[in-house]
C-alpha positions as CSV (number, residue, x, y, z in Angstrom):
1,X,50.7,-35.2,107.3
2,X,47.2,-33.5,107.2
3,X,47.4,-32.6,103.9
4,X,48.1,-35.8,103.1
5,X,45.2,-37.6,104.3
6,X,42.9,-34.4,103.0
7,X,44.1,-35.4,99.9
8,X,43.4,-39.4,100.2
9,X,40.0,-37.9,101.1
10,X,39.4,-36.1,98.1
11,X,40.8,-38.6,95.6
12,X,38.3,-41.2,97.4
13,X,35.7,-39.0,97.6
14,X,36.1,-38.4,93.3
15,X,35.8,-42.0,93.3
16,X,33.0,-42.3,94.5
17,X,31.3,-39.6,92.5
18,X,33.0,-41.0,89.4
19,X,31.5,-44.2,90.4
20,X,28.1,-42.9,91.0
21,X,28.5,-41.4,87.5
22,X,28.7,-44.3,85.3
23,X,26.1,-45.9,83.6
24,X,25.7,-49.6,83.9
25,X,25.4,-51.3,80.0
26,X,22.4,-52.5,79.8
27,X,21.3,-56.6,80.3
28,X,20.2,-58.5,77.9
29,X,18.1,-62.3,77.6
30,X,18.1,-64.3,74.2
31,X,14.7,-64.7,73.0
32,X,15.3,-65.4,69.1
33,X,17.8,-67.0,67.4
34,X,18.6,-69.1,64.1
35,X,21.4,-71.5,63.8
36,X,20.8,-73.0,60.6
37,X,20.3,-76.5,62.1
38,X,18.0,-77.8,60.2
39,X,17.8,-79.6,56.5
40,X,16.1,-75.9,55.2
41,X,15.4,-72.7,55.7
42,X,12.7,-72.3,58.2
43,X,9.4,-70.6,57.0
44,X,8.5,-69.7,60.7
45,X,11.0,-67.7,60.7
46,X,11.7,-66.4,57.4
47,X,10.0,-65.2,54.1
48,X,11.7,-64.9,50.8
49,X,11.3,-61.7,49.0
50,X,11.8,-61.9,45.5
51,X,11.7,-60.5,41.7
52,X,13.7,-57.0,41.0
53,X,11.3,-54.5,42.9
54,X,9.3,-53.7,40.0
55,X,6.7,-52.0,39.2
56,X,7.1,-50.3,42.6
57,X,10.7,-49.9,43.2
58,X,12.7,-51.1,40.5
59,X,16.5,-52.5,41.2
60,X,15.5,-51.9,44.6
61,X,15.7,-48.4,44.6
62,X,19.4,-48.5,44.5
63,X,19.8,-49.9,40.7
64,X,20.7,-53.4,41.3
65,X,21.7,-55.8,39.3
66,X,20.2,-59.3,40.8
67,X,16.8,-60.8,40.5
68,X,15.5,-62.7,43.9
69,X,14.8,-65.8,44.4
70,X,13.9,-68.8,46.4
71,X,15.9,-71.3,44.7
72,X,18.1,-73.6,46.8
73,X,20.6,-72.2,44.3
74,X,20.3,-69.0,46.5
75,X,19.5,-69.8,49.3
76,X,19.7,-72.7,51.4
77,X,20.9,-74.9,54.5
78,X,24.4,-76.3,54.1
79,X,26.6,-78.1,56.9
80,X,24.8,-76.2,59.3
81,X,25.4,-73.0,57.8
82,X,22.9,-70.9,55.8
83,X,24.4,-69.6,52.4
84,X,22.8,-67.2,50.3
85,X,24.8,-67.1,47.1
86,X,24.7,-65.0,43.7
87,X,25.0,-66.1,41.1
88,X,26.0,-64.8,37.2
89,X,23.2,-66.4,35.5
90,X,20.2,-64.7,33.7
91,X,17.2,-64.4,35.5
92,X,13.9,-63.0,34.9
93,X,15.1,-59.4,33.5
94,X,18.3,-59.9,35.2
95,X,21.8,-60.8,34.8
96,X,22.4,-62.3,37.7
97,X,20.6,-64.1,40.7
98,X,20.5,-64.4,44.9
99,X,18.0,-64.4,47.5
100,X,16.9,-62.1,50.2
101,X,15.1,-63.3,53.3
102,X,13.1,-61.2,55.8
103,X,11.4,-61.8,58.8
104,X,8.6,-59.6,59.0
105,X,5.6,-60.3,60.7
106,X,7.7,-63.1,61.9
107,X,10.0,-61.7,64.0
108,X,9.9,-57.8,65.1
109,X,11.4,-55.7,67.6
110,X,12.4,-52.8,69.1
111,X,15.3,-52.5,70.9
112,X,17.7,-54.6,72.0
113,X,21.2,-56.6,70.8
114,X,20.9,-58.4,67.3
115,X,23.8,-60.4,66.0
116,X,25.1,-62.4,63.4
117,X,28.3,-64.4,63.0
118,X,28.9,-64.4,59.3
119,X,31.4,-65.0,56.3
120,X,31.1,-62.6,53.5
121,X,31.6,-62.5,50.2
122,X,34.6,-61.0,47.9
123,X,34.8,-59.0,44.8
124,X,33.8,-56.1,43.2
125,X,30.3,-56.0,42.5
126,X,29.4,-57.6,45.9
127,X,27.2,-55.9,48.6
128,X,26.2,-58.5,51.1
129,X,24.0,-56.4,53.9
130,X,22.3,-57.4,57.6
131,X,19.9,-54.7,58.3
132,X,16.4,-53.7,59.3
133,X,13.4,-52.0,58.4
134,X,9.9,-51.1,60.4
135,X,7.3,-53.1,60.4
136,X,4.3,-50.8,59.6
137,X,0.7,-52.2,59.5
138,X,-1.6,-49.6,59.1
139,X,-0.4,-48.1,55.8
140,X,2.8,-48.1,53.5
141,X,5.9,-48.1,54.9
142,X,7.7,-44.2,54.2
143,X,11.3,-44.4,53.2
144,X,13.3,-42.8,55.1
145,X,11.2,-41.3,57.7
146,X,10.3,-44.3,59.4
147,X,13.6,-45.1,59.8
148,X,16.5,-47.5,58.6
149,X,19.1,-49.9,60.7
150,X,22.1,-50.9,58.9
151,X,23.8,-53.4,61.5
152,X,26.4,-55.1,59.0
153,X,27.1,-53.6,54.8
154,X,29.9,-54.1,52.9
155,X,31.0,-53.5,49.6
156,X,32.9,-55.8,47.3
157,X,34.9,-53.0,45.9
158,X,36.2,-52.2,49.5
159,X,37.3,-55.1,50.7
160,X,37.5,-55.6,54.2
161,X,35.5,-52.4,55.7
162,X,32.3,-52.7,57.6
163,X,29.8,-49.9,57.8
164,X,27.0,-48.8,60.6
165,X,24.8,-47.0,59.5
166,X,21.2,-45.1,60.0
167,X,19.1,-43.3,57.4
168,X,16.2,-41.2,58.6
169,X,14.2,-38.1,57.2
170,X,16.5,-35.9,58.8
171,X,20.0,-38.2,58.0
172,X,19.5,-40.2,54.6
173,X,22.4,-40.6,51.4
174,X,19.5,-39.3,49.3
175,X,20.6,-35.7,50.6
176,X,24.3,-36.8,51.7
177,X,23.4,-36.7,55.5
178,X,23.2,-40.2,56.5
179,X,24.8,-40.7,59.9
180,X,27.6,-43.9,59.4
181,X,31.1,-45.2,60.7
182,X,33.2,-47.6,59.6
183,X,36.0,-50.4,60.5
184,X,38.5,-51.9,58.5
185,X,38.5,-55.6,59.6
186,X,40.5,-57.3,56.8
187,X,39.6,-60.6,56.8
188,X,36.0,-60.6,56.4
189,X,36.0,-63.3,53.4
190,X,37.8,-65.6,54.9
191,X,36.9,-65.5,58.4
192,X,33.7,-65.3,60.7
193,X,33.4,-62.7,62.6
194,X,30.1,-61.6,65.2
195,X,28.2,-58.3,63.3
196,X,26.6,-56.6,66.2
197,X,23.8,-54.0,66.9
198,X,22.8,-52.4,70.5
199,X,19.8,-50.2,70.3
200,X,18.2,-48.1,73.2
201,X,16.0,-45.8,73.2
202,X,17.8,-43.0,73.2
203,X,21.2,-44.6,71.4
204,X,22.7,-47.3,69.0
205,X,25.8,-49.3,68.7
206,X,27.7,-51.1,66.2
207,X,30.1,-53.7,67.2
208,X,32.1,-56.2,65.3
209,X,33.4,-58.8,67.8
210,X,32.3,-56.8,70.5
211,X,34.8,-53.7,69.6
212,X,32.8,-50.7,69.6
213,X,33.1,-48.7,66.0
214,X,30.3,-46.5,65.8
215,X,27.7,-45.0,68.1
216,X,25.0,-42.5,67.8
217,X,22.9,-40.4,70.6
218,X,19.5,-39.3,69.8
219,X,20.2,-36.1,72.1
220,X,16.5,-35.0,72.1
221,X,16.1,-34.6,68.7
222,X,12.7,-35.1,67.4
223,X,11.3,-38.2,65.3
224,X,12.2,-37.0,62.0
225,X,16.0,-37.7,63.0
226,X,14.9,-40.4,65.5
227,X,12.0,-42.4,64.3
228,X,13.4,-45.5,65.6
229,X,10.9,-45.9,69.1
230,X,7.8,-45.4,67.1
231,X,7.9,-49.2,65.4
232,X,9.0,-52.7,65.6
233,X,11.9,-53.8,62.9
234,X,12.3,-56.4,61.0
235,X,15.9,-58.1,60.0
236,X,16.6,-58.4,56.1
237,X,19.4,-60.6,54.7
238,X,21.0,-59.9,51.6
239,X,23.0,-60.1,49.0
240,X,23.0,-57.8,46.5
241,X,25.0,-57.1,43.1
242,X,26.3,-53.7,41.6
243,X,24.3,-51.1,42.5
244,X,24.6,-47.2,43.0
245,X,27.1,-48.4,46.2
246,X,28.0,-51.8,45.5
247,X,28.9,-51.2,41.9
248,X,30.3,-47.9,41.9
249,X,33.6,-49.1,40.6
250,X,31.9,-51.9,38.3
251,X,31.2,-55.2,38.6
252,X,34.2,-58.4,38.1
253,X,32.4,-60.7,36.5
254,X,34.9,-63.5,36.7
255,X,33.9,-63.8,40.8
256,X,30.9,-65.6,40.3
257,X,29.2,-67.3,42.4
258,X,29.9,-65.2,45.5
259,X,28.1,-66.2,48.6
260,X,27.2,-64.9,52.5
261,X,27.6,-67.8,54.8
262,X,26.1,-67.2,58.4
263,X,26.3,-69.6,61.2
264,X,23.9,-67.5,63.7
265,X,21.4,-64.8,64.2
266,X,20.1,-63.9,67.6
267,X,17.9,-61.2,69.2
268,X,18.6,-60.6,72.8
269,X,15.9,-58.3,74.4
270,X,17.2,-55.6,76.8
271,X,15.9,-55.8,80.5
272,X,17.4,-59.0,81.4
């Protein structure tokens, strides 16, 4: 009998400890969002960026195939959704057209939960992406050492798999280091489904309706692995076409027009 109740004691008492242990996840209190409400896009909230990246960065840095725009043939308000839709159509020296909206200067963070409940597009040739970028004021932004969140990509030629992802000086596909995970989800072009991102100081989590996929701890390294608590980011919508990702096995060209339509964004700040 006494060993029995020494035993209730000690499975109580590890418990408690085990309790005492665990983290609590951290709160969080809406302070952005976009739900596409209104008749169009809203400039307080967004900017266009357009052309094909040249002189500076041509295709984007990653060879793309689209030219931006800010036509409401890309991009635009529709039954409460917001599409952004390419196109196969020549445009300025490119073959085909979309839009990419940012919202720097507008809206930036750092940390936090950011979300989007989206429908993506389908076909080879498609790479429809939700991500972020630092805002840096004081002089030109430095790729990758200040850091890149990729909350939502996918690529047409995949269908169906959603990527996390984080490039950095120290993790970057430039040298085959960039820290990612993935998660098949199937239905993603027929379906919505919520892309999510939870970012601390210290970690990051990718979520796709609210199942965890991929997470990453800064575990003390230094800011050229973890630059992410030196800025604020920005969110960047788009939707590209081919690419050195998104076309690696070619582009269909009998999908056009392919579109992203999203019925939210929000930005929950952490601290309640």
């Amino acid at each position: 009998m006494q060993s029995i109740v020494y035993s209730l004691f000690f499975i109580g008492l590890s418990i408690l400890i085990g309790h005492g242990e665990q983290k609590e996840k951290p709160s969080y209190r809406l302070v952005w969002e976009d739900n596409f409400t209104g008749k169009q896009i809203d400039p307080k909230k967004w900017v266009f960026q357009t052309g094909d990246g040249c002189p500076d960065v041509c295709g984007w840095g990653n060879n793309e195939r689209q030219y931006y725009t800010d036509k409401a043939e890309n991009a635009r308000i529709e039954n409460g959704h917001l599409i952004i839709e390419a196109r196969k159509e020549k445009t300025g020296s490119r073959s085909y057209s979309s839009a990419k909206l940012v919202t720097k200067n507008k809206a930036d963070w750092q940390h936090g939960r950011i979300e989007i409940r989206a429908r993506l597009p389908y076909g080879r040739g498609t790479w429809p992406a939700f991500w972020m970028l630092p805002t840096v004021e004081d002089r030109k932004m430095k790729w990758p050492y200040d850091g890149e969140i990729d909350i939502m990509e996918h690529v047409g030629f995949n269908q169906g798999m959603i990527y996390g992802t984080i490039h950095t000086g120290k993790y970057n596909h430039m040298i085959g280091t960039h820290r990612t995970d993935s998660l098949f989800v199937g239905d993603t072009e027929k379906n919505f489904h919520v892309y999510a991102l939870e970012w601390t100081h210290d970690s990051m989590s990718w979520y796709v309706d609210n199942r965890l996929y991929n997470k990453l701890d800064r575990n003390g390294e230094d800011e050229n692995a973890w630059p992410f608590n030196q800025f604020r980011y920005h969110l960047i919508l788009n939707l590209a076409v081919g690419g050195n990702w998104g076309g690696k096995m070619g582009i269909d060209d009998s999908i056009w027009p392919q579109r992203i339509e999203v019925d939210y964004i929000k930005y929950y700040k952490s601290g309640g």
